[in-house]
C-alpha positions in Angstrom: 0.0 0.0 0.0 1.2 3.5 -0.7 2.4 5.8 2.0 -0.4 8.4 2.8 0.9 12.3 2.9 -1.3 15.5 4.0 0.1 18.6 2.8 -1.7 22.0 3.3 -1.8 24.4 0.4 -0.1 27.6 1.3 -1.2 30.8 -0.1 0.9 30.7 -3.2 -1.2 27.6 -4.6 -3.7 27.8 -7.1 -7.1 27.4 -5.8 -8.5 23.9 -5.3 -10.9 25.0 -7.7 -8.6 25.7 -10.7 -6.6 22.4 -9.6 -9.8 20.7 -10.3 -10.7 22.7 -13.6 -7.7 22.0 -14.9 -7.2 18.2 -13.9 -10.9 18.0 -15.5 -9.5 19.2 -18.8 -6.8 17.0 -19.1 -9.6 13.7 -18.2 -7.6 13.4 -14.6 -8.4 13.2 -10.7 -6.7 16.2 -8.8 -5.2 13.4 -7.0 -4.0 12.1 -10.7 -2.4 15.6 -11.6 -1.1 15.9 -8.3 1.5 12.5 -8.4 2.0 13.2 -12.0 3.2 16.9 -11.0 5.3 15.3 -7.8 7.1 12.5 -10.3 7.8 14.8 -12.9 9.6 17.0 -10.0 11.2 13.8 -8.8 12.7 13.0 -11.8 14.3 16.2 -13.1 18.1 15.8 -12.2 19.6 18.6 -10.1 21.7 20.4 -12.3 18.9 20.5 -15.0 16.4 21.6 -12.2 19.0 24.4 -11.3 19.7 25.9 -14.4 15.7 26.1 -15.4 15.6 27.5 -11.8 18.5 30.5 -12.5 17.4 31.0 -16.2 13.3 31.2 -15.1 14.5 34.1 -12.5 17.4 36.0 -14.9 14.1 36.4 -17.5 11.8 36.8 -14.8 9.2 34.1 -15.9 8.2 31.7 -14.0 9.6 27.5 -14.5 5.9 26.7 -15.9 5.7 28.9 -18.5 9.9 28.6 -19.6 9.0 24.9 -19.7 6.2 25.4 -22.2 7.7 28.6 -24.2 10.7 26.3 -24.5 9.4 23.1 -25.9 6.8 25.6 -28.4 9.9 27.2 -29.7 10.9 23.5 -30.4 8.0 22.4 -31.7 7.7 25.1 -34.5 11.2 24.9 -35.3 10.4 20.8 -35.8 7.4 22.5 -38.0 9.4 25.2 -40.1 11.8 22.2 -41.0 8.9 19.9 -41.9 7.8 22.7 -43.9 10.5 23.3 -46.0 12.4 19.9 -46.4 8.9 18.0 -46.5 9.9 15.7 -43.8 11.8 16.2 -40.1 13.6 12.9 -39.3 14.8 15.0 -36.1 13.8 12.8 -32.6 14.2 14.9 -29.6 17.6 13.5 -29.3 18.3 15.6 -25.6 
């Protein structure tokens, strides 16, 4: 059986609310979102954790949203490629 944790939200959490909003939207519990949120955290290694950490605060943006302008900015230069040689062999290799 799993270990049972109680945490308490502090002011700087979404509401439970917009937790449950958005777990609906991606066809999850809260619970669901929650683990997937703590392995993801889990499994970044330190020094890749840091430097997102130090680059998020030198542009003043916050991990989420360098996470996700990151991988878009990926994504469309995957695209642009596609675009002009027809096809992107390209795996994410990183």
């Amino acid at each position: 059986m799993a270990d049972i944790i109680n945490i308490r939200l502090t002011k700087d959490c979404p509401e439970v609310s917009a937790m449950d909003e958005a777990a609906k939207a991606l066809g999850i519990s809260r619970n669901e979102m929650i683990v997937r949120a703590i392995t993801m955290m889990v499994n970044f290694d330190t020094t890749f954790y840091k430097k997102l950490e130090k680059y998020s605060e030198n542009i003043r943006v916050p991990i989420h949203l360098t996470i996700k302008n990151t991988i878009i900015k990926r994504w469309a230069q995957d695209n642009a490629k596609k675009a002009v040689w027809v096809t992107n062999n390209d795996l994410l290799l990183e």
